[in-house]
C-alpha positions in Angstrom: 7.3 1.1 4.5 4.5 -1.6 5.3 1.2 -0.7 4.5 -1.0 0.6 7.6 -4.5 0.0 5.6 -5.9 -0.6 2.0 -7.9 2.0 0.1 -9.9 -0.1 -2.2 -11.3 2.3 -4.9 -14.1 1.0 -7.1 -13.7 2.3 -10.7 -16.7 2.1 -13.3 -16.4 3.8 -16.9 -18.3 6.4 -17.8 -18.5 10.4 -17.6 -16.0 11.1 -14.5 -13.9 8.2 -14.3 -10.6 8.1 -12.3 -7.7 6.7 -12.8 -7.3 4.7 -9.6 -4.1 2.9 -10.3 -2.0 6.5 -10.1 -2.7 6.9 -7.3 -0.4 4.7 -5.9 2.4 7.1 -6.8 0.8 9.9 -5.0 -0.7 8.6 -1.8 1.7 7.8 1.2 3.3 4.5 0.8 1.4 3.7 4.3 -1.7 3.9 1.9 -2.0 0.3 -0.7 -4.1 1.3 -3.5 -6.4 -1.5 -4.6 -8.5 -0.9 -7.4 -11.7 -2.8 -8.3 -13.0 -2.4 -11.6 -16.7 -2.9 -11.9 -17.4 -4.5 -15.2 -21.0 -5.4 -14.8 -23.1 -2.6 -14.3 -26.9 -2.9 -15.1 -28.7 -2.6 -11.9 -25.6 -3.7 -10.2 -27.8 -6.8 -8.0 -26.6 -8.5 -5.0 -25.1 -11.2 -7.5 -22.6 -8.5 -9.4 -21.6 -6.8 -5.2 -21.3 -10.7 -4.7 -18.6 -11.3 -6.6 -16.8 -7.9 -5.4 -16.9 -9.1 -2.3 -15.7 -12.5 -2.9 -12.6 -10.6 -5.0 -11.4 -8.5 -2.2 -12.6 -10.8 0.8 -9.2 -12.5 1.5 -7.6 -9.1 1.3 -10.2 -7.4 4.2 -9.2 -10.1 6.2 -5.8 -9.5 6.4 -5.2 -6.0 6.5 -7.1 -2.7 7.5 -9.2 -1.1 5.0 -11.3 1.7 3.3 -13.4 1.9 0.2 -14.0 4.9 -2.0 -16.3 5.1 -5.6 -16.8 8.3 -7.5 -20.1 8.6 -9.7 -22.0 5.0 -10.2 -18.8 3.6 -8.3 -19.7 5.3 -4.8 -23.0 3.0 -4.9 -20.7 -0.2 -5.6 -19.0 0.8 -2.5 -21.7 1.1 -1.0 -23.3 -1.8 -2.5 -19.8 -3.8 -2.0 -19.4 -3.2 2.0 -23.0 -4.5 2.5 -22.2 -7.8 0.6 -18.6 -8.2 2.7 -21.0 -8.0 5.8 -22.9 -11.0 5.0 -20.2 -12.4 4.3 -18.8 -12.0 7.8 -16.1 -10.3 6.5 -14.2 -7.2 8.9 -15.7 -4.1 8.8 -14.0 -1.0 6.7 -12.7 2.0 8.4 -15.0 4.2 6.1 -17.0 4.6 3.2 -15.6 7.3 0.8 -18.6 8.1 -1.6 -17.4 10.7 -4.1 -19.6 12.8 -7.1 -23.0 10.5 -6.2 -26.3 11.2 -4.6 -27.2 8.1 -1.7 -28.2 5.0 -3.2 -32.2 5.9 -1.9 -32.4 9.4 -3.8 -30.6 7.3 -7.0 -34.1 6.9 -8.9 -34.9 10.2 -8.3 -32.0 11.8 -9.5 -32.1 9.6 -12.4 -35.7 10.6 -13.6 -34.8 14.1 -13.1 -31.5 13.7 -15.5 -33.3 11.6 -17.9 -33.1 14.2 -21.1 -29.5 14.9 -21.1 -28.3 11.4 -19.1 -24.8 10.1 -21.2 -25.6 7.3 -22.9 -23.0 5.9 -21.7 -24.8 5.8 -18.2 -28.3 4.6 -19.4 -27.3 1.1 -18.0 -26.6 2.8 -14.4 -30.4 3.5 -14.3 -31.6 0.4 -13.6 -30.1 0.3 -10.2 -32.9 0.1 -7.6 -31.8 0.7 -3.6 -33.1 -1.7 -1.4 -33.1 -0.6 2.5 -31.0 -2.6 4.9 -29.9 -2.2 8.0 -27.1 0.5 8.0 -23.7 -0.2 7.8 -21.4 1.2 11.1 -18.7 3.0 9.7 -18.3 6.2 8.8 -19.2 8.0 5.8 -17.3 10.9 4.1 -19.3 12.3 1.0 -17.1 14.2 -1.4 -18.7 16.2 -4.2 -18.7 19.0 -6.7 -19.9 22.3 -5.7 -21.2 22.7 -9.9 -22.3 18.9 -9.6 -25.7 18.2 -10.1 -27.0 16.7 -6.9 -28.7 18.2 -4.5 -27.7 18.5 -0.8 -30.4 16.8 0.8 -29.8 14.1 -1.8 -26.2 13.9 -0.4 -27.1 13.9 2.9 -29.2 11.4 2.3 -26.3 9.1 2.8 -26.5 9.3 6.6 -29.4 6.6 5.9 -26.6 3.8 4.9 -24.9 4.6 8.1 -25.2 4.6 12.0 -21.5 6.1 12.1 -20.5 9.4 11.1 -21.7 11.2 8.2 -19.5 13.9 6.9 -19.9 16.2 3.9 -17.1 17.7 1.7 -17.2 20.0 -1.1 -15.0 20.8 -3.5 -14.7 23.1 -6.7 -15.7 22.0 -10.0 -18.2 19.7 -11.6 -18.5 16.0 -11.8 -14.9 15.6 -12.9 -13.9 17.4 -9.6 -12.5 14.4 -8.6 -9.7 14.6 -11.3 -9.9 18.5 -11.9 -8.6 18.9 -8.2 -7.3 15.8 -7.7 -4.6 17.0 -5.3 -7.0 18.6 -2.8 -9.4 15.5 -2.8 -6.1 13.2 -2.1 -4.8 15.5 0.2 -8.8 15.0 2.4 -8.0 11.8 1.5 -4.5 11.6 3.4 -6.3 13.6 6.4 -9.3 11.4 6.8 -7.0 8.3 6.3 -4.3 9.3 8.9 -7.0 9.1 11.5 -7.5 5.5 10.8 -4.7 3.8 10.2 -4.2 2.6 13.6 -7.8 1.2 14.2 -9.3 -2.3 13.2 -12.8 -2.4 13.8 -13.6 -6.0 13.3 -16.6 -7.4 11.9 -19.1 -5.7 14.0 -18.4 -2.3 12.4 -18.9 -3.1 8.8 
């Protein structure tokens, strides 16, 4: 079967990281998996979402697409989609942001984990947000029900967005994302289904 759209899922190590690549296996074969590992993490600036968006920018271009990132990886989405749009590149379908507070309540939730942050996350600290105007698409925040953010600072998200915002919990902690991995494919599947018939074009980034 063809592909219908691209999921491109933004991987980062530390606590919480997902094995993108198997995916592939589970998700409908309508569904290409791209992963995009993000190697450079301090403060992730607009030169490190630069050179996402130059890596996947002939690939938007050709086919439909969505992006997802769990922990730090949900604000390289993020961070990624806003850097395809000055770019001119097409807009995604939607904006999966999984086991993160929004990129404005980032600095907040980092002073407030300070004491018991994994040092393997100290790095992810530096990111600052910077305001711009929102992207269109719609946003679908997944996240642990025994996670540490707080709601508003999940529904913050609505602020990188004039689309739809949609909030989705699930059991576990922070490794929800692999712990029940079949139910957050299966939303996954659901939300995807809806879109693969629909190219927005550039306006809708």
């Amino acid at each position: 079967m063809t592909p219908a759209l691209q999921l491109f899922c933004v991987a980062c190590p530390g606590v919480g990281a997902v094995d993108y690549p198997a995916w592939g296996a589970l998700l409908p074969a309508w569904v290409q998996v791209r992963p995009v590992p993000l190697v450079e993490v301090p403060g992730l600036s607009a030169a490190v979402a630069g050179q996402l968006a130059r890596r996947v920018e002939m690939d938007v271009r050709r086919l439909p697409y969505a992006v997802i990132g769990h922990g730090f990886g949900a604000l390289a989405a993020c961070e990624l989609l806003y850097a395809l749009r000055e770019r001119g590149a097409p807009g995604s379908l939607g904006l999966f942001a999984s086991g993160s507070v929004a990129p404005s309540r980032w600095a907040e939730y980092q002073r407030g984990i300070a004491s018991w942050r994994p040092a393997a996350c100290v790095s992810q600290a530096a990111y600052r947000h910077r305001p711009r105007t929102p992207l269109a698409c719609p946003v679908h925040v997944l996240a642990g029900v025994d996670d540490g953010p707080r709601k508003a600072q999940l529904k913050a998200w609505s602020e990188e967005t004039t689309g739809r915002l949609q909030l989705r919990l699930f059991e576990g902690d922070h490794r929800f994302i692999r712990d029940r991995q079949a139910d957050v494919l299966a939303y996954l599947v659901r939300q995807l289904d809806g879109l693969a018939g629909r190219w927005p074009g550039a306006e809708a980034v």
